[in-house]
N, C-alpha and C positions, 0 to 999 in steps of 0.2 A: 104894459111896459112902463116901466117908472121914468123919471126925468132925466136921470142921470144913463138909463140906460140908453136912451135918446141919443143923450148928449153924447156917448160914446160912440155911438154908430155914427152919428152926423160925424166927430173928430175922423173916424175908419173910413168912411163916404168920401171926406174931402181928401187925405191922404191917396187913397185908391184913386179916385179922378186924376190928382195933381202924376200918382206914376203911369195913368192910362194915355194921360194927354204927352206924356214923353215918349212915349212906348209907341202911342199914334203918328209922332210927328218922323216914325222913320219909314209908317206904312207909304206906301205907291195906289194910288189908281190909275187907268186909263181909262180915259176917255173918248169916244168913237164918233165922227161919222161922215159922210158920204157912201159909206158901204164900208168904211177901213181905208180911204183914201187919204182921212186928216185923222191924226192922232195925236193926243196931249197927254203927257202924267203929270200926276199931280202928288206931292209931298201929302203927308197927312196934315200940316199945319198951312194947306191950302196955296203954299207956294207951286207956282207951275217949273218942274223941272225936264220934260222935253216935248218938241213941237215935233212930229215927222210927218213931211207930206209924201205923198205917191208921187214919184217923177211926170205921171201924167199931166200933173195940174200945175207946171211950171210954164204955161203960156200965158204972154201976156194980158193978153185979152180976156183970161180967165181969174183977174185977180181979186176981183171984187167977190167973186164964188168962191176962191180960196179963203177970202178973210173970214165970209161970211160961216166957213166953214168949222172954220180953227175957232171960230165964238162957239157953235154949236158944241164941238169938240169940250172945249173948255168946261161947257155946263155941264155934258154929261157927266166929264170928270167928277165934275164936283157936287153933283148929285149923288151919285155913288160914295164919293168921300164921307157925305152927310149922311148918309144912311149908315155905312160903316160903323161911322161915330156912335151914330144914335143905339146900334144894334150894340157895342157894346157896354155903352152907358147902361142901356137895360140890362144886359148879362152882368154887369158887376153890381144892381141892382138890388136883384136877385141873391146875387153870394151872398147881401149883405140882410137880405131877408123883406129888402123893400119892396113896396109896389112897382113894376114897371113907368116908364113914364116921369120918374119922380121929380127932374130937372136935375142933374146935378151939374 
């Protein structure tokens, strides 16, 4: 591969990222847990867009479990969000003829 053909792929590489990272920021995840009692989605641009809890855990006495839960919630979220990403970083990677991994 000559310099220039590099250079063309790196210009195609960052184009493809720059319309993946748009295209991403309209994906949704959710995130889980107590069993499904605390739920969070999250934007693909990592913005949290809904909180749901199970009517169960609306006692007061339970609020530090509640919080602690909507944190857990939120990771999952965005674990998943991250991996998302990563998975299709790779796949357009690939289109492009790259090694997996490559950072882009």
């Amino acid at each position: 591969m000559d310099m220039q053909d590099m250079l063309r792929r790196a210009r195609e590489m960052q184009q493809k990222a720059a319309e993946m990272k748009k295209g991403m920021d309209s994906f949704e995840v959710e995130g889980q847990s107590g069993g499904g009692l605390v739920r969070v989605t999250l934007m693909g641009n990592g913005a949290c867009k809904r909180v749901s809890l199970d009517p169960s855990l609306l006692k007061a006495e339970d609020r530090e479990i509640v919080e602690d839960l909507i944190v857990a919630a939120h990771g999952d979220a965005k674990t998943k969000l991250d991996a998302k990403m990563a998975e299709e970083m790779n796949r357009m990677a690939g289109q492009l003829g790259l090694p997996p991994g490559l950072g882009l």
